[in-house]
Backbone bond lengths (Angstrom), bond angles and torsions (degrees), N, CA, C in turn:
res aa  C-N    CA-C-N  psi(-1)  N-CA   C-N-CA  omega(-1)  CA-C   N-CA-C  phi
1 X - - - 1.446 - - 1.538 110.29 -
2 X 1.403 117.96 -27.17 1.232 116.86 -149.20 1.778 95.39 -105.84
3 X 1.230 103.75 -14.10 1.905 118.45 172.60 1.473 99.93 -92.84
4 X 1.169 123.60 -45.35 1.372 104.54 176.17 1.176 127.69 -82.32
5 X 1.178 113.19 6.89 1.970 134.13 178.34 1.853 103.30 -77.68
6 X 1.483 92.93 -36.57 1.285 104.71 -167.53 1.475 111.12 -98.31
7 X 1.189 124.01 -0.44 1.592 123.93 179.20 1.245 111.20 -118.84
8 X 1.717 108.24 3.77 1.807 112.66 178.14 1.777 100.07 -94.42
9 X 1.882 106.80 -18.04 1.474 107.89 170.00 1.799 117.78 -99.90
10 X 1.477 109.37 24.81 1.408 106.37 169.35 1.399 95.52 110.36
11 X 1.580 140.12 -45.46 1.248 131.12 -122.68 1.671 97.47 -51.37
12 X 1.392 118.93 158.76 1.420 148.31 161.35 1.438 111.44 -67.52
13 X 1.395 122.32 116.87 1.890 120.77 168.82 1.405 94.26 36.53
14 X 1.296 124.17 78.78 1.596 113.07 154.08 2.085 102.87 -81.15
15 X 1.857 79.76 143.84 1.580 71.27 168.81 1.571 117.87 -148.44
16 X 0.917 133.86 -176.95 1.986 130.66 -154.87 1.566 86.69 -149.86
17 X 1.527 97.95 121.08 1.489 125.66 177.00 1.636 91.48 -120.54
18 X 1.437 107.60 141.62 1.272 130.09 150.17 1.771 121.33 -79.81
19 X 0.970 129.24 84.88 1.298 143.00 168.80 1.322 133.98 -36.83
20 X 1.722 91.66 -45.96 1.420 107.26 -153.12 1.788 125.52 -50.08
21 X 1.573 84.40 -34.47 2.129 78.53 176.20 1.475 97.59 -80.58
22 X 0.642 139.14 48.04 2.021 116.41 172.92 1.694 87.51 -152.54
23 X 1.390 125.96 -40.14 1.177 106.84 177.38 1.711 126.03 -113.88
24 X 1.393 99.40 161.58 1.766 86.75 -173.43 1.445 110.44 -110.65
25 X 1.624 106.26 13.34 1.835 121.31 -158.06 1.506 76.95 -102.25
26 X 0.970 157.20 -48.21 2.080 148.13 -129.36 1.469 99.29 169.86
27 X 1.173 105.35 133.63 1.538 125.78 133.98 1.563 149.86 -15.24
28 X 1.322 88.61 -52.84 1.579 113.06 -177.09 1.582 120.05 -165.12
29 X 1.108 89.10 136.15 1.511 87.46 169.04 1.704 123.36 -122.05
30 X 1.352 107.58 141.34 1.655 95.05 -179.41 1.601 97.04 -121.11
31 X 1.435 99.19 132.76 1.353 143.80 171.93 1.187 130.07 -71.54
32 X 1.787 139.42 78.58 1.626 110.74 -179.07 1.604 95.32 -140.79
33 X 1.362 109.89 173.15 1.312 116.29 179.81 1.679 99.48 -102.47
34 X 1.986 89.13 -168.16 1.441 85.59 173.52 1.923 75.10 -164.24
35 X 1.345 112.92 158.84 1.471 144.36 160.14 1.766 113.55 -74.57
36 X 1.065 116.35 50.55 1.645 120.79 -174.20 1.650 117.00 143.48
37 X 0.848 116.55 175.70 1.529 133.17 -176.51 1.797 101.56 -108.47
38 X 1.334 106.64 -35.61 1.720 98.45 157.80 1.188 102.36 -79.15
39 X 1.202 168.87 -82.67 1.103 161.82 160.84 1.686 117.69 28.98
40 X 1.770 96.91 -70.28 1.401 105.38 -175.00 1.854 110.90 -82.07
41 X 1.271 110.99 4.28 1.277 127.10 153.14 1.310 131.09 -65.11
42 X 1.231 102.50 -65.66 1.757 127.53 164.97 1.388 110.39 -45.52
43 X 1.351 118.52 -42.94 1.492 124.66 -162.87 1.512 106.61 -86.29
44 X 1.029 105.01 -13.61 1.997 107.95 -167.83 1.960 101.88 -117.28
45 X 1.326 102.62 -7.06 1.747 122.24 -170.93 1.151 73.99 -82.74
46 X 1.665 141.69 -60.93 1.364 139.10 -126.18 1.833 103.04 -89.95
47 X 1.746 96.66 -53.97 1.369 107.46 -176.25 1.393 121.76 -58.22
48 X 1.784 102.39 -27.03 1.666 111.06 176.67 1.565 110.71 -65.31
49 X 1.282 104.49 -33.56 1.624 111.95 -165.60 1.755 92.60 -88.62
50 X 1.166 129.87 -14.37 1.676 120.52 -172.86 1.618 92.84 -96.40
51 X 1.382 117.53 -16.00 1.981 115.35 -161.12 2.047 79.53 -87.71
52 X 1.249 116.05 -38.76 1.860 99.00 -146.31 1.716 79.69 -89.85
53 X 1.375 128.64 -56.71 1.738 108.71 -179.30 1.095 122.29 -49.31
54 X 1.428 131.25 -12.20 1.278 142.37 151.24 1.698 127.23 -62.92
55 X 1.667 106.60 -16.68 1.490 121.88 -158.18 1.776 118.22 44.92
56 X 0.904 91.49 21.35 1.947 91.69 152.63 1.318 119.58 -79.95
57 X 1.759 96.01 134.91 1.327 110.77 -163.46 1.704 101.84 -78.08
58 X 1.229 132.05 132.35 1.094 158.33 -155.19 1.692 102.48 -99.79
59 X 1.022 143.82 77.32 1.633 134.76 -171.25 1.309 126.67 -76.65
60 X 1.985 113.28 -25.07 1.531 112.99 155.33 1.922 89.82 178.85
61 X 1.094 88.39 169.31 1.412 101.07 176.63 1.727 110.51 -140.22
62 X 0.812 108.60 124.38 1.978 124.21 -172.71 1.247 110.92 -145.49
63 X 1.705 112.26 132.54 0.964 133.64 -170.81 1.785 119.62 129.13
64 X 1.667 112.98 -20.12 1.143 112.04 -150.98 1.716 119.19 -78.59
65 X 1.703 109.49 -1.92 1.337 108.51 171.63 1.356 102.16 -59.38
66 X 2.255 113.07 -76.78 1.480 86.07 -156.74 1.400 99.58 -94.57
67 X 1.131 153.65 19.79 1.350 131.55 147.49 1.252 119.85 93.61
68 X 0.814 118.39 14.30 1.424 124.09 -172.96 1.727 125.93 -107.62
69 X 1.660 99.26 -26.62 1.299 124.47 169.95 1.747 113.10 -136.20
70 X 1.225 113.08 102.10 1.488 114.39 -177.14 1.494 110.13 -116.97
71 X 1.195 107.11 111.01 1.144 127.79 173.87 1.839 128.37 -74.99
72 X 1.379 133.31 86.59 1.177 122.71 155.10 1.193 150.43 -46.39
73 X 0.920 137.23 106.99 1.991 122.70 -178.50 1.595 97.61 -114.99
74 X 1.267 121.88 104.32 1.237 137.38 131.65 1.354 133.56 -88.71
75 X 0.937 147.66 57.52 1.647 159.65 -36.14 1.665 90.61 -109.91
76 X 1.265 145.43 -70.07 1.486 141.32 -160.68 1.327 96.86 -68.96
77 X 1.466 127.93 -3.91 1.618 126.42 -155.69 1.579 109.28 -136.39
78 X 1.348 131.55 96.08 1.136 101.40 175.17 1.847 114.97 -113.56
79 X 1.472 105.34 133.52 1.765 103.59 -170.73 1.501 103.18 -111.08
80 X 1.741 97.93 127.52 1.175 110.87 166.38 1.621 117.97 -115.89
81 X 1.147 109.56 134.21 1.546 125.76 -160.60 1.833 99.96 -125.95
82 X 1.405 99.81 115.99 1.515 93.36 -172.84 1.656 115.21 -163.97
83 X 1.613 107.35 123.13 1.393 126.58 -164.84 1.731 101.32 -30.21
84 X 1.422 123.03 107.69 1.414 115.56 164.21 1.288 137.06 7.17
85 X 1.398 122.71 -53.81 1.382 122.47 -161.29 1.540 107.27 -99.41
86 X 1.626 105.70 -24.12 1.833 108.99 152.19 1.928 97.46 -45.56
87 X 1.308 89.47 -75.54 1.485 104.88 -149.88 1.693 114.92 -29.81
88 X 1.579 86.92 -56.39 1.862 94.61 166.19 1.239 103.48 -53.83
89 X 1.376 152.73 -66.12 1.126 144.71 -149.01 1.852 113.33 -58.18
90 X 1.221 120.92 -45.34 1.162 139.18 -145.52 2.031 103.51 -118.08
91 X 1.477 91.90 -14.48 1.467 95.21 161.16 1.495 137.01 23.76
92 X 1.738 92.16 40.09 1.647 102.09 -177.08 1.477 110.24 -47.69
93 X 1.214 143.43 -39.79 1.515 145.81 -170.97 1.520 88.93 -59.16
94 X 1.232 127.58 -50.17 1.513 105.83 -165.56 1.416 116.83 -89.13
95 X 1.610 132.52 8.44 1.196 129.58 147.85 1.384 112.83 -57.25
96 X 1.433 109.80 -33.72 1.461 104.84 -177.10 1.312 130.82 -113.94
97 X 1.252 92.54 33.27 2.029 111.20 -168.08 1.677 103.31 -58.41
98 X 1.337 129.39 5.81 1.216 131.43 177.65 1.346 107.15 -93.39
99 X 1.333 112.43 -54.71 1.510 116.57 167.62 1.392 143.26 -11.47
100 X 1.288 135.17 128.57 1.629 114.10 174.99 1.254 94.55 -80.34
101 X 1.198 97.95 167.46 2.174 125.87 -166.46 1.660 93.47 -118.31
102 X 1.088 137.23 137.69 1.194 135.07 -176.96 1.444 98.89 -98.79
103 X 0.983 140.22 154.00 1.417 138.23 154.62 1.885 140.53 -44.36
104 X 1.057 125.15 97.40 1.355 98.31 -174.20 1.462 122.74 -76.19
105 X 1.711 107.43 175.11 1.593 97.87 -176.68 1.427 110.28 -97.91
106 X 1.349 112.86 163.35 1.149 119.53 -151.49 1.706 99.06 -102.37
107 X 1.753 101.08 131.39 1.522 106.45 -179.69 1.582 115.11 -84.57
């Protein structure tokens, strides 16, 4: 729900890591970019509004001054949404290149 929240607002390669053995904070994390700083706005505007009509508990959201890196915590889930050239830089997927990748659903 929370990958396809994010690919109905454009996001870039979103992707779903399994977490759970390496971390004791979440489960999973999903991964996507975006082409702008409105972008990674739009994309986390959308997922916030798909997590609470859903009634998922929401645990904090950081990042939203400059926009560029927005951080979700929905507690088993954590989504990071972040302007491309962060994203390459900081290359969270390859901290966790051990990880299984869950599949996304298909648009």
């Amino acid at each position: 729900m929370i990958a396809e929240a994010a690919m109905d607002k454009k996001a870039e390669e979103p992707v779903i890591i399994d977490v759970s053995e390496q971390s004791d904070v979440t489960d999973y994390f999903v991964i996507c970019g975006a082409n702008s700083d409105r972008g990674v706005k739009t994309i986390a505007d959308n997922i916030e509004d798909v997590l609470k009509k859903e009634k998922v508990q929401i645990l904090g959201i950081e990042g939203t001054q400059k926009m560029n890196w927005i951080l979700i915590d929905a507690a088993n889930v954590v989504i990071h949404i972040l302007y491309s050239p962060l994203r390459e830089f900081y290359d969270l997927e390859g901290l966790y290149i051990d990880s299984p990748r869950i599949a996304l659903p298909q648009n």
